[in-house]
N, C-alpha and C positions, 0 to 999 in steps of 0.2 A: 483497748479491749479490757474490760474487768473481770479476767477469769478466776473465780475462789473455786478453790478444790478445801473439800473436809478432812481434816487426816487428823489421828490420834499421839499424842506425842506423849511417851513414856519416860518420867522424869519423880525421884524422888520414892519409887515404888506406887505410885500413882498411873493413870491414864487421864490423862486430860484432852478432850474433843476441843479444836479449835477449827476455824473457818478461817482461809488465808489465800493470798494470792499464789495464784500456779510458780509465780517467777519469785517467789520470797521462798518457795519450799526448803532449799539446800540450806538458805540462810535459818531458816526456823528451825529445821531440822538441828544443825548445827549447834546453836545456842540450847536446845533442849539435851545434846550430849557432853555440852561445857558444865552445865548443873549437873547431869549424874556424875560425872566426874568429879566435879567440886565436892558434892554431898557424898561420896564415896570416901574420898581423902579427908573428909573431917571426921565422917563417922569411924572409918579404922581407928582414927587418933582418941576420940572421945566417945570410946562404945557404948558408955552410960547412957550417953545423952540421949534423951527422947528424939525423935527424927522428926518432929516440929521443932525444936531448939536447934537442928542440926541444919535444915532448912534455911530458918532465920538466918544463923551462920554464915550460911553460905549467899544469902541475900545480900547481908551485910559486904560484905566481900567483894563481892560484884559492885555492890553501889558505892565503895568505896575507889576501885580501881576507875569505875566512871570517871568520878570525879577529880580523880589523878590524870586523868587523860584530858579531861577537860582544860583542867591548868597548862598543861603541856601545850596545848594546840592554842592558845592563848594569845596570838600575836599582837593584840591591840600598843604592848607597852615597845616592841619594835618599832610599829608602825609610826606609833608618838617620834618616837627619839628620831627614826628618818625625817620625818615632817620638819622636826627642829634642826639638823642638820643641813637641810636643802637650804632653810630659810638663810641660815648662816654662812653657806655657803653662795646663794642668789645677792646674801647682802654686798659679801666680800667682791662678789666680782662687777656691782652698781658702781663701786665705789675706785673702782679701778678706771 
């Protein structure tokens, strides 16, 4: 069933209308309270800053943590090293 429900999600002193599934709400909702939070804790630090620089910022930040996480979740070089230990391991016991 593809139910999109409309909801308005207030983030950065903005309102932004998005169209989204019923079952992603809590999830979107979510993410749109991680950015004002984010965008809150940079603008107290740098009050100067325009709140489009502060934005970026906070963009940044996020896209950065991304890709921290991605690293992290990364098992390919495991996987490798298991593959080459069985192999050494299947040798050792042909040979017995």
């Amino acid at each position: 069933m593809n139910d999109k429900i409309k909801i308005n999600l207030q983030m950065a002193g903005s309102s932004y209308p998005v169209t989204i599934n019923r079952e992603d709400e809590e999830m979107v909702r979510e993410a749109a309270r991680q950015v004002n939070m984010r965008f809150n804790l940079i603008q107290e630090r740098y009050q100067n800053v325009s709140p489009e620089r502060v934005i970026a910022m906070a963009a940044y930040q996020f896209a950065l943590e991304n890709l921290q996480m991605k690293d992290r979740n990364d098992t390919e070089p495991y996987t490798t090293k298991i593959k080459e230990l069985t192999e050494v391991l299947e040798t050792y016991f042909k040979e017995e």
